[in-house]
C-alpha positions as semicolon CSV with decimal commas, in nm:
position;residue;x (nm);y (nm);z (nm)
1;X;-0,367;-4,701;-7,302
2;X;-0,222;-4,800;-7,678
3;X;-0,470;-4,543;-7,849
4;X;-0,561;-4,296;-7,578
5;X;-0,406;-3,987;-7,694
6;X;-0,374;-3,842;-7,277
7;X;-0,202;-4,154;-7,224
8;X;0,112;-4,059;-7,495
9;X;0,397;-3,935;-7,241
10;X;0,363;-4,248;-7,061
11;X;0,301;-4,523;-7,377
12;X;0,633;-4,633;-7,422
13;X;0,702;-4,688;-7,108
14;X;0,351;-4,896;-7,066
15;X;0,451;-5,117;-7,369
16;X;0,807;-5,179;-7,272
17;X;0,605;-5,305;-6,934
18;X;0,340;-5,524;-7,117
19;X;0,083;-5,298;-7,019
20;X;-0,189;-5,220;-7,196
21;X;-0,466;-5,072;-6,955
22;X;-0,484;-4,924;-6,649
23;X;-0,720;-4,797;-6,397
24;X;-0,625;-4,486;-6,172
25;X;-0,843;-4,408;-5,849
26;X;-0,819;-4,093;-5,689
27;X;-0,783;-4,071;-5,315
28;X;-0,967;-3,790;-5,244
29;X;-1,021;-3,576;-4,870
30;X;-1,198;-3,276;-4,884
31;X;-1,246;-3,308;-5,263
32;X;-0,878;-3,287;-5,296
33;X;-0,676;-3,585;-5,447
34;X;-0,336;-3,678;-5,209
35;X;-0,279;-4,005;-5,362
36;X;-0,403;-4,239;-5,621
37;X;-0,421;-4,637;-5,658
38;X;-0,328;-4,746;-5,999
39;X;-0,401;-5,099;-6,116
40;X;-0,227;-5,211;-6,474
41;X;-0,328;-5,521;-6,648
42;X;-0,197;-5,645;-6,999
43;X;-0,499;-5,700;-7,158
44;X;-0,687;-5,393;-7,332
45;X;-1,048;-5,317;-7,192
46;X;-0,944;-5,543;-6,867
47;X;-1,187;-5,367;-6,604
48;X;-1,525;-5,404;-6,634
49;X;-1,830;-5,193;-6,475
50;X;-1,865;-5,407;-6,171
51;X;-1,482;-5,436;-6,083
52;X;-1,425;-5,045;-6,148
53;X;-1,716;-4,975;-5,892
54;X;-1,574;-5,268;-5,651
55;X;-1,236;-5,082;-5,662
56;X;-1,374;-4,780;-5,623
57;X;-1,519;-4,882;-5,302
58;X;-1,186;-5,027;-5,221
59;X;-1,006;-4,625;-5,292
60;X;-1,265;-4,507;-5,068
61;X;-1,179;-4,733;-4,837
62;X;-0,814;-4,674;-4,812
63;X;-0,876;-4,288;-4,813
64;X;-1,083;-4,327;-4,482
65;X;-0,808;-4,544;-4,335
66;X;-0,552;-4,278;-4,435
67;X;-0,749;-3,996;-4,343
68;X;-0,822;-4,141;-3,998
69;X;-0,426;-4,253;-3,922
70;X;-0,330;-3,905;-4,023
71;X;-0,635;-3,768;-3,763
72;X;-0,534;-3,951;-3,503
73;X;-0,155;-3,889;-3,548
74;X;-0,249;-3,527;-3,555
75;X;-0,463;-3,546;-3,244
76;X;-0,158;-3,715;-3,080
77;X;0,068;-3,430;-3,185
78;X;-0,185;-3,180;-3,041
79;X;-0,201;-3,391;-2,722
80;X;0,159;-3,386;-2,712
81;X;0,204;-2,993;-2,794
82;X;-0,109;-2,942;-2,518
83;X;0,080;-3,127;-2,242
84;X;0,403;-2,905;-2,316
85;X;0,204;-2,562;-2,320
86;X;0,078;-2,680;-2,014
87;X;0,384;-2,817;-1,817
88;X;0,556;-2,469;-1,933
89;X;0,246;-2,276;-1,780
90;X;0,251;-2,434;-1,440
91;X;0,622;-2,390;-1,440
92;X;0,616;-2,018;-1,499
93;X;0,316;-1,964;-1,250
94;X;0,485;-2,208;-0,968
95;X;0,810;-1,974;-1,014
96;X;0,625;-1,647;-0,959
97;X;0,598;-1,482;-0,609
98;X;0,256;-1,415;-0,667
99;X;-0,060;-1,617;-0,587
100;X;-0,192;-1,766;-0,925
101;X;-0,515;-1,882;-0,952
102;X;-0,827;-1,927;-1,185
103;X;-1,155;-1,987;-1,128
104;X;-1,475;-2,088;-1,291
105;X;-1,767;-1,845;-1,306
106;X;-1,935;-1,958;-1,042
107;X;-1,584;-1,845;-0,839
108;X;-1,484;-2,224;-0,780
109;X;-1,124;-2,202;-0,802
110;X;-0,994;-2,476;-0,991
111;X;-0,631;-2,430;-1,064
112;X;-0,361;-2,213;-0,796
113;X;0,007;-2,209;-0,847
114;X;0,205;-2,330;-0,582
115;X;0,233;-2,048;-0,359
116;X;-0,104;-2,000;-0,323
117;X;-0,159;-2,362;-0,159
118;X;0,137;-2,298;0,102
119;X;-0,008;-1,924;0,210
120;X;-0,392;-1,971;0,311
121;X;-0,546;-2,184;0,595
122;X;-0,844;-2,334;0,412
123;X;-0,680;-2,441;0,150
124;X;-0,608;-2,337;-0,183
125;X;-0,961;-2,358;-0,311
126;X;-1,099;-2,203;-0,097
127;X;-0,964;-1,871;0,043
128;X;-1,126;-1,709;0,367
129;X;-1,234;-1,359;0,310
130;X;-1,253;-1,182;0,595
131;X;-1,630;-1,171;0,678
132;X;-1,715;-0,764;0,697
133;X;-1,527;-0,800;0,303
134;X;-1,703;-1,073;0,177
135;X;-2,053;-0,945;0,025
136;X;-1,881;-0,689;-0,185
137;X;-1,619;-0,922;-0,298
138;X;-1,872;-1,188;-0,430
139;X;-2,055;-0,887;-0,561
140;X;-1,779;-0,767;-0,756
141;X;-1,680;-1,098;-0,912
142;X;-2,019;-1,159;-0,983
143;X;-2,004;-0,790;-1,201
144;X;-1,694;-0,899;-1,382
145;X;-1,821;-1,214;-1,455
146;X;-2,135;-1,105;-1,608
147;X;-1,991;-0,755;-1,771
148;X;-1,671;-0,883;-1,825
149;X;-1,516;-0,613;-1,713
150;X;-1,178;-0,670;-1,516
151;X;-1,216;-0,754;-1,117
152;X;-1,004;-0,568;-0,876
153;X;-1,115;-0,521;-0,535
154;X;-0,873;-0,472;-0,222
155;X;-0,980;-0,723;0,064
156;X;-0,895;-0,871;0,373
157;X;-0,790;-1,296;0,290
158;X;-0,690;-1,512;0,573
159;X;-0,330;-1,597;0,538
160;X;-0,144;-1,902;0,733
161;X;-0,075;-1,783;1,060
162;X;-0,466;-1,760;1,112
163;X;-0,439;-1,367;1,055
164;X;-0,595;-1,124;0,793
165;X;-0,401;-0,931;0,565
166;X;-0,543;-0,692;0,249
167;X;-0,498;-0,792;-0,081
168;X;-0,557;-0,627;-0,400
169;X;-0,711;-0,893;-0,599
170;X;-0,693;-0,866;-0,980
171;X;-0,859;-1,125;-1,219
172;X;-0,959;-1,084;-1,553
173;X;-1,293;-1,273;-1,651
């Protein structure tokens, strides 16, 4: 620190501190630095071989502690943001006069808006299709499922009252 010339904008400083050495320690993530430790000491030469390596461990350290509280901070954020997306979804499709539903591939439903669980009479997961519709309706989702190609198909469901109605179905794989 007295004779290093890279050390010069910061000597007089150092000396009107007592320092005369110092050891800096990146913090690195991702192989870029977002913080250093810094250690002075007063004598010249004060770190040797087997300290610098100890605190090196030691920066290491304290970058995987930082990295991890800013991870999980960030993973709580996303959580948080998640939730939110997903209370303002079900809020838009509970307000809509339509029935709102998706399905996995296998045509399990597995999430209907509200109106859609007040208009069948098996229940929201499971809607009755009229039986003379129902071999080309599971033979169209299948297509759209393996194609990807939008479904559409016009059918006969079973609403509330116990009586069939048609339906033009739309879902997009």
């Amino acid at each position: 620190m007295l004779v290093d010339p890279r050390f010069e904008p910061w000597r007089d400083e150092a000396l009107k501190r007592g320092y005369a050495s110092s050891l800096a320690l990146p913090l690195l993530e991702a192989g870029r630095a977002f913080g250093a430790v810094t250690i002075y000491s007063t004598q010249p030469d004060s770190f040797s071989e087997e300290e610098i390596e100890l605190l090196s461990e030691m920066a290491d350290d304290l970058t995987y502690g930082i990295a991890s509280l800013r991870l999980r901070q960030q993973s709580r954020q996303t959580l948080q943001a998640l939730q939110e997306s997903e209370a303002r979804f079900r809020q838009l499709a509970d307000s809509m006069p339509q029935l709102v539903w998706t399905a996995e591939p296998d045509g399990r439903v597995d999430y209907f808006n509200s109106r859609l669980s007040s208009f069948t009479t098996c229940g929201p997961l499971r809607l009755a299709v009229y039986d003379e519709d129902r071999t080309r309706t599971v033979k169209a989702w299948k297509s759209a499922v393996r194609t990807g190609s939008p479904y559409e198909i016009e059918h006969r469901l079973q609403i509330a009252d116990g009586r069939y109605r048609w339906f033009l179905t739309r879902a997009v794989p």
